[in-house]
Structure formats: structure tokens, C-alpha cells
C-alpha positions, -999 to 999 in steps of 0.1 A, spaced: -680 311 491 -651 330 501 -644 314 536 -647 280 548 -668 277 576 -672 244 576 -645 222 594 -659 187 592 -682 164 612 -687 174 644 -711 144 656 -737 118 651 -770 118 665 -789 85 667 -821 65 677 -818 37 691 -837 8 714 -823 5 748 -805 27 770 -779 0 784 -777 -21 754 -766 9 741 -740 14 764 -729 -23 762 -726 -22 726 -708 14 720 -682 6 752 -680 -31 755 -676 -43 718 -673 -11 697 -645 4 727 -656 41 727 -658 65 759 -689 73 773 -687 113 780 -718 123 784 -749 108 802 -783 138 796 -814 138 786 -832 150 752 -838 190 754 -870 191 729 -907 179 741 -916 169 768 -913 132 771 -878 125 791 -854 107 769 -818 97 776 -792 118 754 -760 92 758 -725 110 743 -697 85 732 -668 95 718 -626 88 713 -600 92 741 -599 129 744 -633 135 731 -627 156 704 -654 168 676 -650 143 652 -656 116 675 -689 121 691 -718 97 689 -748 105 705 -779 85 712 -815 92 720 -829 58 733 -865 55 722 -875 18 733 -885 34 760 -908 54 746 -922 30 726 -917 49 693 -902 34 661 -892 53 629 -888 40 594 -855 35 580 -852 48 543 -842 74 518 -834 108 532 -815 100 560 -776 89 569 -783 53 559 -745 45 571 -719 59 600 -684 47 594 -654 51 618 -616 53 613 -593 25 622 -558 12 607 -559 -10 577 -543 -36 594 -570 -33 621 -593 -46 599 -591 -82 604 -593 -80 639 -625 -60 632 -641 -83 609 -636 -111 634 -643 -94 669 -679 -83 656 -683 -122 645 -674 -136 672 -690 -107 696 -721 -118 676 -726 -89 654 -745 -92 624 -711 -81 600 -701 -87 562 -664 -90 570 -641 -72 546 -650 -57 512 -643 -24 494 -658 9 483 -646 40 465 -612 25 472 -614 20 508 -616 -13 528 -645 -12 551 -661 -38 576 -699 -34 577 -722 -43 605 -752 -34 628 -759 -20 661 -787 -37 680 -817 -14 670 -804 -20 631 -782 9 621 -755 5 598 -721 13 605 -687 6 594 -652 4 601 -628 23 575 -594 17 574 -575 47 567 -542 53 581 -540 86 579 -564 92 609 -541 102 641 -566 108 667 -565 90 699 -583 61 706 -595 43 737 -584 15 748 -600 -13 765 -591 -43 785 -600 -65 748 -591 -35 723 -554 -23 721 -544 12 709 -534 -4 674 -565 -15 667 -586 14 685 -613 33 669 -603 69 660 -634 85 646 -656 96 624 -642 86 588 -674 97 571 -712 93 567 -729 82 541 -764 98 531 -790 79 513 -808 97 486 -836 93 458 -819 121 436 -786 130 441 -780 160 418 -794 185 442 -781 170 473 -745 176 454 -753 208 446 -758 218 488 -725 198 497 -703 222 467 -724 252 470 -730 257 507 -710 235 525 -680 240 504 -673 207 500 -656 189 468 -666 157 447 -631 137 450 -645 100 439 -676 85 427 -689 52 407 -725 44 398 -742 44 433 -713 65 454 -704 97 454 -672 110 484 -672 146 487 -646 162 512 -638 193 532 -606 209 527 -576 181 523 -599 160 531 -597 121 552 -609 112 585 -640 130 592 -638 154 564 -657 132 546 -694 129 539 -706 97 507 -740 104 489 -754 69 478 -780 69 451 -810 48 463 -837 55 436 -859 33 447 -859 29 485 -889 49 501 -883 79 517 -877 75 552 -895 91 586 -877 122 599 -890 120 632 -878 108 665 -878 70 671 -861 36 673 -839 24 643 -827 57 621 -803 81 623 -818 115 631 -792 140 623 -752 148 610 -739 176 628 -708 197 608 -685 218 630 -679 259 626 -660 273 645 -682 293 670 -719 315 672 -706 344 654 -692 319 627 -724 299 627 -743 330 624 -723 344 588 -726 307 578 -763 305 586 -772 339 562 -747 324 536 -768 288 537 -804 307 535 -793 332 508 -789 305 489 -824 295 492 -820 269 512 -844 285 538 -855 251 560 -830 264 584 -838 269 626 -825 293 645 -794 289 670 -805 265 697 -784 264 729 -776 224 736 -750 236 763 -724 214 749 -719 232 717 -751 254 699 -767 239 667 -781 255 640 -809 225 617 -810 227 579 -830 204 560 -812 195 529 -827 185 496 -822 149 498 -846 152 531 -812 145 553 -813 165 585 -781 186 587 -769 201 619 -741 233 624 -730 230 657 -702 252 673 -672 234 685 -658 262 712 -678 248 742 -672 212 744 -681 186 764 -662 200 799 -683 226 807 -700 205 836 -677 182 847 -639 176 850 -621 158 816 -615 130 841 -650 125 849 -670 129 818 -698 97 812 -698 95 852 -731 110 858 -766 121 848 -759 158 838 -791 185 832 -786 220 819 -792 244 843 -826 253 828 -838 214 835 -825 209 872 -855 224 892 -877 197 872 -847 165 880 -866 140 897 -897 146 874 -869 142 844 -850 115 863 -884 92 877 -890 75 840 -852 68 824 -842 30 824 -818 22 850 -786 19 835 -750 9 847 -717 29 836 -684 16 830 -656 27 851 -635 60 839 -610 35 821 -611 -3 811 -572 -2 807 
């Protein structure tokens, strides 16, 4: 590949249970912004699309949830799929980490290592796995809160790691079409980075040989997608013909999610891989100030609001700043 188009993650997309535990959990122990309250854009049942993300919302930071409790649908957590979503902090962050989830009552495993990193495991409430990193070299901004202070904020996306039966060809679609390069492995991990790599330039392949595939579909418990950032349609577009000349074919066309437009390619491990432009951001309906305030539609949902509106929990927001 002659140019990169790939510039690292761009976001997270989740299932998860409840739409206000959710909340609770991201902003009250975990201490990222909510910037984004809509509503799923495919099918036709109305789901919550929550955004949370660092102080100045940058790509890189952005979780987003779809909660399916509602629902009542419930997916099965397994090979082919990001198994685990780690964040940056600072390495001397860690301990405060390791004993906020305890004590916050977090299902953790306090501190242990991988690859040469020192990570803090634990779960969100619907059973995902996350972690927190500590890598110093990650300046982004975080957001502080009335019980998190900037030293010990969460930055970002450090990486993701993707849980696979066979690893060889799932390597082969990081070097060959994502441009990425293997930079660390041992007998179960691989890290493959973008560029210099770090901080959300980072994605780990784990080799689970025999853990069951897992669902692909919407529903309670898994993560559905990683989205990686290009640089804009026209960008996406070259990347796109690049990805499917390859032969990697499972790929949609450019769907318009008003924040940013996303391109789905199904890699061979079975994880779902998103390219989503990162020249539209998260602005484009509400002041910087505001973001997470209220329930936002795309233009092509507001004449149908209060039939989208009538079924979504009731939640409650925090304020625009804890601190």
C-alpha cells in the first residue's frame, strides 16, 4: 500500500443492558463525557445510541453504546469479536485505578501485565471487558470529575484487543490492508500498530482456539464493532477499493451516521471492522459546550420523534461538568 489511510481507532461501539446504568457507570466511576445522546439508525425498533468520550471529544476517545435491555435481546460473547477495550491512563494512575473500581464495586483483577504493559482489568455491568493501560506517552485531555483529578483521568483509547480462533489470517488483514505492523507478541498475544504507534494506534489479536465463535448481531453483552479513522469520504472511498481488491469483499457501502460516515468490513477472524471519516465530528448539531445535553435525531428521523422518543427508558444526564 503506498498511502496510509488508516490513522487509528476512531471509536467503540458497544451493547449493553441499561440505558442509565450505562450512563452511571461510563460518567460516575469510569469519568468520561457524555457527548452524544441518539438513537440507533438501522431497523426499526428505537434504541438509544449513547456517545462518551475524553474532554475535547476527539476520535480516539469515543465510546458508543446501544442499550439492548430494553429490547430484550442478548448476544453471545465469544470468538470473533473485540473481546477487550482498554483505555490510556498514567502509570502512576494505576493504583488509584485498581482500587477505585474495588471499592466502586467493580468486578476488577487489580494490577498485572501484558506484552509489557501494566493494565487493570475489569467489567462493565452488562459483562464487557475493559482495561485501564498505563502508558504515559498518551497526552490527550481528560475529564475531570468531582472524584477523578486530571492526573489520574482517562485519556483514551490505548487499544483493542480482538479475540480470534485463527490468527494467521486476521494478521494478514491488519499488515496487508490496514497497514498496520506486528511490534510484540508471546504465545496468546499479538500488538500490531499504526504508524509510530501508542495510544490508540494500537489494535492486540488474542489467540482463543477454543472459545466458540461468538453472535455478530445486535444485543446485550458483546461488543459489536471497532471503528478505524480515515481521513474523509473521498479517502474512505480509495481505501474502500484498496480493502475489496484485496479480496476482502464483505465490505458495505458508505453509510451516512451524521457524525462521521462508516464504511463495515467483515474481517477474517469474524470481527466487525468499521472505517468511519473523522472530518464531521460530533458538533455538527449542537454547540462544543453542550454536547451529551439532549436527545439529538438526524434530520431524516425528526418527523417520526415522538414515535422514536415514546419507547426509550427515561434517563437522567449529568451536568455539562462535574468539576
Amino acid at each position: 500500500m503506498d498511502k496510509q489511510y488508516v490513522l487509528g481507532i476512531h471509536h467503540v461501539t458497544s451493547c449493553v443492558a441499561g440505558a442509565q446504568e450505562d450512563i452511571d457507570f461510563f460518567t460516575g466511576i469510569i469519568g468520561q463525557r457524555l457527548i452524544k445522546q441518539t438513537v440507533l439508525f438501522d431497523g426499526k425498533t428505537p434504541i438509544y445510541h449513547l456517545y462518551y468520550a475524553n474532554r475535547d471529544a476527539e476520535i480516539g476517545t469515543v465510546m458508543t453504546t446501544f442499550p439492548y435491555r430494553q429490547a430484550g435481546v442478548k448476544a453471545r460473547r465469544g470468538t470473533g469479536q473485540v473481546a477487550v477495550t482498554s483505555y490510556s491512563v498514567a502509570e502512576n494512575a494505576l493504583d488509584f485505578w485498581a482500587k477505585r473500581l474495588r471499592d466502586k464495586g467493580v468486578k476488577t483483577t487489580g494490577i498485572s501485565r501484558r506484552l509489557g504493559q501494566s493494565v487493570v482489568a475489569f467489567e462493565h455491568p452488562a459483562g464487557l471487558e475493559f482495561e485501564m493501560v498505563g502508558d504515559d506517552r498518551d497526552g490527550r485531555g481528560g475529564w475531570v470529575t468531582d472524584e477523578i483529578e486530571d492526573k489520574n483521568a482517562v485519556r483514551g483509547f490505548n487499544s483493542v484487543t480482538m479475540s480470534v480462533r485463527d490468527r494467521i489470517e486476521q494478521e494478514r488483514f491488519l499488515v496487508d490492508a490496514v497497514g498496520m505492523r506486528k511490534t510484540a507478541e508471546d504465545e496468546r498475544y499479538q500488538r500490531f500498530e499504526l504508524g509510530e504507534g501508542g495510544p490508540g494506534r494500537s489494535i492486540i489479536v488474542r489467540h482463543d482456539p477454543d472459545v466458540p465463535q461468538g453472535s455478530w448481531t445486535f444485543g446485550e453483552g458483546t461488543v459489536h464493532h471497532v471503528a478505524l479513522a480515515v481521513r474523509n469520504d473521498a479517502e474512505q472511498a480509495e481505501f474502500r477499493d484498496y480493502v475489496v481488491g484485496l479480496g476482502y469483499t464483505d465490505c458495505s457501502e458508505s453509510k451516512d451516521r451524521n457524525y462521521f460516515h462508516s464504511v463495515y468490513c467483515r474481517s477474517p477472524g469474524g470481527i466487525l471492522v468499521e472505517f468511519a471519516t473523522s472530518d464531521i465530528g460530533f458538533a455538527v448539531d449542537e454547540p462544543p459546550e453542550e454536547l451529551g445535553q439532549s436527545l439529538l435525531l438526524p434530520p431524516w428521523f425528526e418527523p417520526r420523534r415522538a414515535e422514536i422518543v415514546a419507547p426509550l427508558e427515561p434517563i437522567k444526564v449529568p451536568l455539562r461538568r462535574a468539576a
